[in-house]
C-alpha positions in Angstrom: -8.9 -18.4 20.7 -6.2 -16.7 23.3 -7.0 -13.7 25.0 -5.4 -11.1 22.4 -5.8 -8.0 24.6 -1.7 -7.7 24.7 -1.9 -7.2 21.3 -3.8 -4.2 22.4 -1.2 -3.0 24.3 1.3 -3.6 21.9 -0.3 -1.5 19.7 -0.3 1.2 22.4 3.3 1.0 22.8 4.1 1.4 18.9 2.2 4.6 18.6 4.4 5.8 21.6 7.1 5.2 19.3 7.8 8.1 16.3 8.3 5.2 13.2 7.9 7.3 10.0 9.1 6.1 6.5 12.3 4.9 7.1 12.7 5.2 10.7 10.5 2.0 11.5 13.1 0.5 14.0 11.3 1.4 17.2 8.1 -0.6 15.9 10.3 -3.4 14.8 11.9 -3.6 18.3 8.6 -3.7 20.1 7.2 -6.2 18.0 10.5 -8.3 18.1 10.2 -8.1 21.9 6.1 -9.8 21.3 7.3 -12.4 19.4 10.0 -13.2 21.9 7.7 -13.2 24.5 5.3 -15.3 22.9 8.1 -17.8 21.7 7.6 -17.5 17.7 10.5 -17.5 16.0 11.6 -14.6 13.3 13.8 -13.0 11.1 14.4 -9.3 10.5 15.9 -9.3 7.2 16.6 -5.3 6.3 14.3 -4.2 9.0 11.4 -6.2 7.9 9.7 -8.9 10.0 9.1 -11.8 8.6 7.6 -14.9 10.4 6.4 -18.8 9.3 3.7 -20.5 11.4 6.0 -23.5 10.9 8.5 -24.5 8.6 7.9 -23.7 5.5 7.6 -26.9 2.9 8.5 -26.8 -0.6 5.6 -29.0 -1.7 2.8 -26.6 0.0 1.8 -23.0 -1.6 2.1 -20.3 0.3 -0.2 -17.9 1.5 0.4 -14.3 3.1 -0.1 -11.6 5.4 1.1 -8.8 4.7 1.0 -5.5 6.7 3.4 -1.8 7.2 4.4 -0.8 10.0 5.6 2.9 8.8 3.4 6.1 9.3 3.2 9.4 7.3 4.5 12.4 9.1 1.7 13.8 11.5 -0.6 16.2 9.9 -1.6 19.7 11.1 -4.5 19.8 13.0 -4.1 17.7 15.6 -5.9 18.1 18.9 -3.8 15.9 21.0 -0.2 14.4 20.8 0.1 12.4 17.7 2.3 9.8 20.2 0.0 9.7 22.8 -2.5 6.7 22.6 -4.5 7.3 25.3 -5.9 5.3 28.3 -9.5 4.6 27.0 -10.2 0.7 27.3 -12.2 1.3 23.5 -9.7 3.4 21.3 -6.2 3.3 20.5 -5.6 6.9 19.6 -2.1 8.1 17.7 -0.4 8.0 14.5 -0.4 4.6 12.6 -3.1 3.2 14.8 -5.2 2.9 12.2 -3.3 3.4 9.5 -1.1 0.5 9.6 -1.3 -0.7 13.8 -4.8 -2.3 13.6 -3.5 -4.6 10.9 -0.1 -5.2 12.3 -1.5 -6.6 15.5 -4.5 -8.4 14.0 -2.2 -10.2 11.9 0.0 -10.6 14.4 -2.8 -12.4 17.1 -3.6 -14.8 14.2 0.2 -16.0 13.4 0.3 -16.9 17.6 -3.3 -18.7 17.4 -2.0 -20.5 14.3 1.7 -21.3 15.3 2.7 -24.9 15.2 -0.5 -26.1 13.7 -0.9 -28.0 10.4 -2.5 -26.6 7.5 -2.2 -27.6 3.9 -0.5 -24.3 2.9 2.3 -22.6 4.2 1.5 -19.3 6.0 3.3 -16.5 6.5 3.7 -12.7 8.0 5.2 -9.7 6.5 5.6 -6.9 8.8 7.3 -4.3 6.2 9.1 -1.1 5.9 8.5 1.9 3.6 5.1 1.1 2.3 4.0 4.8 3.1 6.9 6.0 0.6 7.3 3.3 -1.6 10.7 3.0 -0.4 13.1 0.4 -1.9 13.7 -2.0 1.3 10.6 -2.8 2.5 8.1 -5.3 -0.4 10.1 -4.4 -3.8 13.2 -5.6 -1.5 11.7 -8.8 -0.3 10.9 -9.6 -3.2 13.2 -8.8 -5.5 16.7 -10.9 -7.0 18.4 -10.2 -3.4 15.2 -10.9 -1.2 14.6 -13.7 0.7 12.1 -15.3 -1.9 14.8 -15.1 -4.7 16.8 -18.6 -2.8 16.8 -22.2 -3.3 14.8 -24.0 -0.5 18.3 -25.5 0.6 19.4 -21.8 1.8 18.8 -21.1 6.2 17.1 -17.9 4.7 14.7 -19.5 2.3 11.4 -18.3 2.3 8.4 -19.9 -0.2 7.3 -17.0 -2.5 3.9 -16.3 -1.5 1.1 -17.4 -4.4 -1.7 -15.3 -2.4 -1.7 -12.8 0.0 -4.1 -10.1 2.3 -2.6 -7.3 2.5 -3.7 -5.4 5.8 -5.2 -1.9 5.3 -8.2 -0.3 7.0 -10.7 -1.1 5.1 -13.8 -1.5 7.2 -13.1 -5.2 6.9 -14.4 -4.9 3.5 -12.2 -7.1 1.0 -10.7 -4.6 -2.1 -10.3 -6.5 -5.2 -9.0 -4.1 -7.1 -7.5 -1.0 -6.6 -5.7 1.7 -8.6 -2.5 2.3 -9.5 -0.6 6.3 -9.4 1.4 7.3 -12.0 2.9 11.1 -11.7 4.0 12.7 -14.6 6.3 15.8 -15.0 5.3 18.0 -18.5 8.0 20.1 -19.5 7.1 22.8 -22.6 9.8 24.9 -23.4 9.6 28.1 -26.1 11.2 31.0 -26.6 12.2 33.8 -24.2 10.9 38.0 -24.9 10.0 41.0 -24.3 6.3 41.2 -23.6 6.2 44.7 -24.4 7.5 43.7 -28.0 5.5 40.3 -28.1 7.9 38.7 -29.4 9.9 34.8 -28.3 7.7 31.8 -28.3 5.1 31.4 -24.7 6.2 28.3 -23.2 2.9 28.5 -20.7 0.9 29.0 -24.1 2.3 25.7 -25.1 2.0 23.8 -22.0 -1.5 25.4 -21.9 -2.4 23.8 -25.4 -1.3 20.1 -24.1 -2.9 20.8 -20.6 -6.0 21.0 -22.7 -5.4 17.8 -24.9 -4.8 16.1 -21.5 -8.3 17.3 -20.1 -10.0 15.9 -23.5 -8.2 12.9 -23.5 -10.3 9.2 -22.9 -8.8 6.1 -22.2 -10.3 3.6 -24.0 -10.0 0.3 -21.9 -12.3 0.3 -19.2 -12.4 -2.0 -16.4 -15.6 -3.6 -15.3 -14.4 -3.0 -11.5 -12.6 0.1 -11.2 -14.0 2.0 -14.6 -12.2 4.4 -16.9 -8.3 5.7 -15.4 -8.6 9.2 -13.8 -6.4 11.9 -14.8 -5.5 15.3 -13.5 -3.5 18.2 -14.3 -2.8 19.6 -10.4 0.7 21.9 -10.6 1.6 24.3 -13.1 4.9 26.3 -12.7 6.3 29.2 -15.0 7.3 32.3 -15.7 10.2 35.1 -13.8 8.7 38.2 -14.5 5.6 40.2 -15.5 7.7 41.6 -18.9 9.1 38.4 -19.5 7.9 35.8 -22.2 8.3 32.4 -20.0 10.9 30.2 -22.1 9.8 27.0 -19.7 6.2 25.6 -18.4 6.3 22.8 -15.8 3.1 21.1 -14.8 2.2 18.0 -13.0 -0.1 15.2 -14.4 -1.8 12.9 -11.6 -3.0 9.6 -12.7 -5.5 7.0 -11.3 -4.8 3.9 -13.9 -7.3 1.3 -13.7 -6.3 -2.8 -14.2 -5.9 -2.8 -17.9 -2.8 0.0 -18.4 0.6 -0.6 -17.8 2.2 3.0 -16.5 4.8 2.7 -19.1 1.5 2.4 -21.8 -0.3 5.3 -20.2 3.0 7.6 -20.5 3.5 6.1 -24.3 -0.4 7.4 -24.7 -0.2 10.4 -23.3 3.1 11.8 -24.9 1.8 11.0 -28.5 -0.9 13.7 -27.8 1.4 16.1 -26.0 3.9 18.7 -28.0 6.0 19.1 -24.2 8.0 16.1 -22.6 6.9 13.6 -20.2 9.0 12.0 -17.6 7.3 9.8 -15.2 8.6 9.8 -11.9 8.5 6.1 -11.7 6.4 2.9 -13.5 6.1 0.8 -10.5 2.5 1.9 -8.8 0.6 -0.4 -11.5 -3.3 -1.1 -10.5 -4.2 -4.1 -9.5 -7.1 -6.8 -9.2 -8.0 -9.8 -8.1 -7.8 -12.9 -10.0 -11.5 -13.8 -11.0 -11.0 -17.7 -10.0 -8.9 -16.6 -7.1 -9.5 -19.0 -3.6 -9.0 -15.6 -2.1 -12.3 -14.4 -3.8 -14.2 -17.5 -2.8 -13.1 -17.3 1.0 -14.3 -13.9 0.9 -17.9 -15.0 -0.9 -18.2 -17.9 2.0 -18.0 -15.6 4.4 -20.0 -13.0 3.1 -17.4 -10.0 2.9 -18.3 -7.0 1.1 -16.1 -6.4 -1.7 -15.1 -2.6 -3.4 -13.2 -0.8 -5.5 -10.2 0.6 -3.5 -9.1 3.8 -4.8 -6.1 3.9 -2.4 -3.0 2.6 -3.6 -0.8 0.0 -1.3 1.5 -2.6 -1.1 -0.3 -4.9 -3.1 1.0 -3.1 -6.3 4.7 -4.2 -5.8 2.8 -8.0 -4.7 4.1 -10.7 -7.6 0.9 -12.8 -6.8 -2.8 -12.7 -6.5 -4.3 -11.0 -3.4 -6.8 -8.7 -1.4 -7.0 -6.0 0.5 -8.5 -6.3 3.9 -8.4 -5.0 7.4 -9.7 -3.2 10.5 -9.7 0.3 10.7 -11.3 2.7 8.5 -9.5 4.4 5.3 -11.3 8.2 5.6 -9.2 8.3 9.2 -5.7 7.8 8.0 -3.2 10.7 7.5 -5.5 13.2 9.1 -5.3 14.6 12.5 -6.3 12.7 15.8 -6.1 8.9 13.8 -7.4 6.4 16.0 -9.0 2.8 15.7 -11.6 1.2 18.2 -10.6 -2.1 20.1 -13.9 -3.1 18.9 -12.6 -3.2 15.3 -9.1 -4.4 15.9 -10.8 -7.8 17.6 -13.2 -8.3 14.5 -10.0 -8.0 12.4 -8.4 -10.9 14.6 -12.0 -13.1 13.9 -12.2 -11.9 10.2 -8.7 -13.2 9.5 -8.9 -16.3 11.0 -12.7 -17.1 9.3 -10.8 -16.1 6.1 -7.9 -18.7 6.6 -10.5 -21.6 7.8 -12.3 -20.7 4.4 -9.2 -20.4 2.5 -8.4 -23.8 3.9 -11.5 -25.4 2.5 -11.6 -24.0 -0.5 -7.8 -24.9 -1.6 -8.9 -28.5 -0.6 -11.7 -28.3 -3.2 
């Protein structure tokens, strides 16, 4: 396979480059200017890179790659500059090198070493905005009814709509199968303004107090074999004005970890038959999600002898319309913490990984 070490240094120069949520243009422009270099062709349809390691044919399935290329602001703490990715020949240092760079690069080394070559599948990459945010113009975009997957095959700007992907994370280069969804809720009780001198009005807190406690108590009964029972957490409360004032309004925050086998919207329905205060969730789009038991992807993975988890970590592979896994270089306890970095070391076994992964792949869909 070609020396990849300027992937290396493409990866330097994107951490030298702020790209938060929103703001990934400076990534997208040093990337543009690899693929340009290295003659593979590309589209940047609302800030997103998208690539084909050949035309894409109707009569083939498609397979994936699919990786983010925003950050999360830079946390406190850090002992160095955030933009800064160093000079050591063994570590990228800097904001999004591991957290989404390592993946971004591997995935990009393994579109160049399979450019122009047949396979029996089409193959794509996905270099996408807003993942960090869940932002409406980076996946849900692509693949919504004004993406790029949404045309006819006759259109310039067809793209196949992929029927796997791997979406790059850092996940040890460990394969997630499943990981959970995030549903926030917003309780609202309201009572009763008063004196508390008097003791009079009706305690909103009281109220929201009563449901916090039905919440706590509460069991989900569907439980997946992979991921277990969904997880849920009261972590915000909010009320009151004064000392002497009965608090007419509670607010409080449910944080929810749903497994494979709730919906969001069925989770909410569940929860506000137990609770007196209303519940709004702040969206229904972070569903969990597993892989298909029968899946090639799974059997690549078993060939080759991947470890497969549990992710609890959402991604972008909850807004995916098709079967996938998560897998990349890196490792998940370093991102969005102070002084992120990822090893050369690890970037390079990403670039092996994914290619072992699509010569599996390849057999297996021959099968």
């Amino acid at each position: 396979m070609k020396n990849d070490s300027d992937v290396i240094d493409l990866l330097r120069h994107m951490v030298h480059a702020p790209t938060q949520s929103f703001n990934e243009e400076a990534s997208v422009a040093w990337i543009s200017w690899w693929l340009d270099r290295n003659g593979l062709a590309y589209s940047t349809p609302k800030g997103n890179i998208v690539a084909a390691a050949a035309p894409p044919d109707p009569a083939k399935k498609t397979l994936a790659l699919i990786a983010h290329l925003d950050t999360v602001p830079p946390a406190a703490g850090y002992s160095r500059d955030p933009y800064d990715p160093g000079t050591d020949p063994d570590i990228v240092w800097g904001l999004g090198s591991n957290d989404d760079g390592g993946s971004v690069v591997a995935m990009l080394a393994v579109l160049r070493h399979y450019y122009g070559k047949k396979l029996p599948f089409n193959l794509l990459l996905m270099l996408v905005r807003e993942e960090e945010c869940s932002g409406p113009d980076g996946v849900r975009w692509l693949f919504g009814p004004d993406g790029p997957f949404a045309g006819e095959p006759a259109s310039p700007d067809w793209l196949p709509k992929p029927d796997w992907a791997v979406v790059g994370e850092p996940t040890g280069l460990q394969a997630a199968t499943s990981e959970r969804g995030l549903l926030v809720i917003d309780g609202d009780a309201f009572g009763q303004s008063g004196h508390a001198a008097r003791n009079d009005g009706v305690n909103a807190l009281y109220l929201a107090m009563d449901d916090i406690a039905r919440l706590r108590g509460h069991r989900f009964t569907r439980i997946s074999q992979e991921m277990g029972e969904v997880r849920l957490n009261v972590t915000q409360i909010l009320s009151g004005t004064a000392h002497n004032v009965i608090p007419d309004r509670c607010r409080f925050v449910i944080d929810i970890r749903p497994n494979e086998l709730y919906t969001p919207k069925e989770i909410l329905d569940e929860l506000q038959d137990i609770c007196k205060s209303h519940l709004q969730a702040r969206n229904l789009l972070h569903r969990a999600s597993a892989t298909a038991a029968d899946s090639p992807l799974r059997k690549a993975a078993a060939k080759l002898g991947i470890d497969t988890f549990s992710s609890p970590t959402s991604s972008d592979w909850m807004q995916l319309p098709c079967d996938a896994i998560k897998l990349g270089p890196g490792d998940s306890a370093r991102s969005h913490k102070a002084d992120e970095f990822i090893r050369v070391s690890e970037i390079e076994a990403g670039i092996a990984l994914y290619t072992a992964l699509i010569e599996s792949f390849n057999e297996n869909t021959l099968e």
